[in-house]
N, C-alpha and C positions, 0 to 999 in steps of 0.2 A: 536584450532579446526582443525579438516582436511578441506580440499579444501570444498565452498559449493557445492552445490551440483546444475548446471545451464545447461541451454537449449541457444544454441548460434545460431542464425540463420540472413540468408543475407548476403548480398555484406560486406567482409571484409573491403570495401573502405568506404562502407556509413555511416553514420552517427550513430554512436550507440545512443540505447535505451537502458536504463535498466527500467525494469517492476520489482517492489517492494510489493510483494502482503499485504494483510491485513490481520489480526488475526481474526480465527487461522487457515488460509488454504496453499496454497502453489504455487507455480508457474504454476502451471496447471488453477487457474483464469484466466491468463492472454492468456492463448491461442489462442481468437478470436482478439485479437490485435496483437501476435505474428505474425498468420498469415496472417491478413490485410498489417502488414508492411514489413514482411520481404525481399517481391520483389525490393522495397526501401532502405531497413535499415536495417543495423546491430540491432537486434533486440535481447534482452538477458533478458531472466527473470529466475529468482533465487530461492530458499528455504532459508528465512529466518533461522538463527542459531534456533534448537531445531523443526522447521517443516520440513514437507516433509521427503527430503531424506536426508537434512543438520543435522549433529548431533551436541547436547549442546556442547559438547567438556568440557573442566574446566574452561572457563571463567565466571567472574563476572556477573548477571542478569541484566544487566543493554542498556540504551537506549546506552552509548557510546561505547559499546561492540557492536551492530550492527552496528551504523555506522564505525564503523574500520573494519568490516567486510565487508563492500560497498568497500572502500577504496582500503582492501586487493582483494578483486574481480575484482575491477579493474585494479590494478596494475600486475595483475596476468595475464589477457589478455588485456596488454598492452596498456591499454585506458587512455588516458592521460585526456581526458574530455568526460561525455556524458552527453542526455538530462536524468533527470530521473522522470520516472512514479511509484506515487507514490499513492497506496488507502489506505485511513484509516492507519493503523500502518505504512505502506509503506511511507505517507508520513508523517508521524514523521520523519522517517528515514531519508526521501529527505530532508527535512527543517532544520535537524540536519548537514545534510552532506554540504549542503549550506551555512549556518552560519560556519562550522569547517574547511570546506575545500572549497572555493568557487571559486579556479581557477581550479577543477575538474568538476564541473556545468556548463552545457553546455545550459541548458533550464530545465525548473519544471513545470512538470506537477502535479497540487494535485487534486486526488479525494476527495469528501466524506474524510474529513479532517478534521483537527484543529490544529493550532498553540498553542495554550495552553498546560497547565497541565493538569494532572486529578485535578477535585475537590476533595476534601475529601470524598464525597460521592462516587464518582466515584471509590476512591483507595479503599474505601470499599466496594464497591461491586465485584472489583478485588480482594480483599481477599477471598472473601467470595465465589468467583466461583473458588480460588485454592481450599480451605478448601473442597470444594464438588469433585472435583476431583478426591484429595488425597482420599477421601473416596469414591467414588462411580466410579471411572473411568469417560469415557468420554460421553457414551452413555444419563445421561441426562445431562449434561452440551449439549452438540450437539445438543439436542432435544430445550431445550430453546432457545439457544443463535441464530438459524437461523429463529425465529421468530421477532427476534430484526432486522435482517438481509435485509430484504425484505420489498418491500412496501406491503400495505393490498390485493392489485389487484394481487401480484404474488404469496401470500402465497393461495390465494383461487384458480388460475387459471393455476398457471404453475408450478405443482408440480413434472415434471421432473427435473425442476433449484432447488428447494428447496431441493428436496432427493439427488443433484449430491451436493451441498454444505454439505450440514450433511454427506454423505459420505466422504469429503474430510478432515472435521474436524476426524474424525473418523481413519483415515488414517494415525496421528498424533501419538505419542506415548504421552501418560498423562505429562510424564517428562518436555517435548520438551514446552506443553502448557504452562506448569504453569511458566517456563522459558521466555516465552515470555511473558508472563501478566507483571512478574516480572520487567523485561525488558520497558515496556510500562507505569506502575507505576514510574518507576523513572525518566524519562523523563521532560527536562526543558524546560521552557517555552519559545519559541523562537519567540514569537510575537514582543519581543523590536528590534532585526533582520531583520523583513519583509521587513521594510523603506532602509535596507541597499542592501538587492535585487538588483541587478543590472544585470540580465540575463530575458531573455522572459519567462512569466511565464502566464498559464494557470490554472484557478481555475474550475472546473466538482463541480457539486451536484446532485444528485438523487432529484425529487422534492419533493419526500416522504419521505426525508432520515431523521429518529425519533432520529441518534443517533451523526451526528453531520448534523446538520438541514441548509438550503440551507444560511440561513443569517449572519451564521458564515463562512459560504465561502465565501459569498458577501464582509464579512467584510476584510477578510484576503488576497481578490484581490486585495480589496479600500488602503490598507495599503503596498503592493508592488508596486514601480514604474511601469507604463504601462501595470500592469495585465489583462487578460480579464478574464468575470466571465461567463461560461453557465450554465444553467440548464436543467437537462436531464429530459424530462417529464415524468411521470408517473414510473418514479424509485425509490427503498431504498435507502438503505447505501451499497449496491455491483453493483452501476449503471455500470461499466464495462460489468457486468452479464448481469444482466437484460432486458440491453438496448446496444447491441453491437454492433449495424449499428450503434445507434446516436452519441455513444462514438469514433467508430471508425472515423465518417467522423469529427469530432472535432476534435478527435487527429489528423489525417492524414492534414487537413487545417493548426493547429500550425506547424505542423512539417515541413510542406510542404514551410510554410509560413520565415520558416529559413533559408533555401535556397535560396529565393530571392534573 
């Protein structure tokens, strides 16, 4: 794949972050945390391989194919370790990268996450929103899938966040998506991993959040050494969005709290 395609901001001295966004949007999620920290922190958030402005390239559809693409990002601007933030697919990516590479892990942040596989159900309804796709383009894939996205209070009341999400999936090329579902389908389950965690690690949930719901966060803190777990009040499953003062002053406190 050519270089991805990232946004690098802050003190070249401080502390990187990399921001890992979730399917199927792109590094522009991350922008009220970008600039919360970058007065701080090397602050770096990316395009996942096949969104944004990162192209598929000829690799394999797979979850290890992103993480070597973290890897190569890093090694590319010379980051020997960062903390990494990770929502939803982001942190598959983080928790992959952690268990493969974990003196590159500097601290884990997971939003609106899971350790797990997909269930069978689950890889079937990934099938089943490529197959719609491949035939109808993205427009209602977009349409659906930001309703899964948000809690009930933001799909009724803030429907500037809701249209600027559908427009980011929209943004996307068809390709790129179905690449990344592909990618997120095959992904292993690194729950037997968590226990070996040995870096500061923060667990975020949205309180709303329908699609990995705040108790498998709970769970997947209880299971890393000395995690803490918050819950973002009255969020979905894009509490980054949703809620970006309450995310920000959680993250800025972990982060801050490294430095000690």
């Amino acid at each position: 794949m050519a270089e991805a395609f990232c946004v690098d901001s802050g003190p070249r001295e401080g502390l990187p972050v990399v921001f890992i966004h979730g399917f199927p949007f792109d590094h522009s999620m991350w922008e009220p945390q970008v600039r919360a920290l970058e007065h701080r922190y090397r602050a770096i958030a990316y395009d996942v391989r096949g969104l944004g402005r990162s192209p598929v390239g000829g690799a394999s559809a797979a979850m290890e194919t992103l993480v070597d693409d973290l890897i190569r990002l890093l090694d590319g601007l010379s980051i020997p370790e960062a903390a990494l933030c990770g929502l939803s697919m982001g942190g598959y990516i983080a928790l992959r990268a952690a268990e493969r590479e974990p003196a590159r892990v500097k601290a884990l942040i997971l939003a609106d996450t899971r350790s797990q596989a997909d269930t069978e159900t689950a890889r079937q309804n990934r099938a089943a929103a490529i197959s719609s796709i491949d035939q109808d383009g993205l427009q209602p894939f977009a349409r659906d899938f930001v309703k899964k996205m948000f809690s009930p209070q933001a799909l009724a009341a803030n429907a500037p966040c809701v249209a600027a999400a559908r427009s980011a999936i929209l943004r996307n090329q068809p390709a790129g998506v179905c690449f990344a579902a592909r990618a997120i389908m095959s992904r292993s389950d690194t729950t037997p991993a968590l226990p070996r965690i040995r870096v500061p690690a923060l667990v975020l949930a949205g309180e709303h959040d329908s699609l990995t719901p705040p108790l498998e966060g709970q769970a997947m803190a209880a299971a890393i050494p000395g995690a803490r777990f918050c819950l973002i009040p009255g969020a979905g499953h894009l509490s980054s969005v949703e809620a970006p003062a309450r995310f920000n002053r959680l993250l800025a406190d972990f982060l801050d709290g490294l430095r000690r």
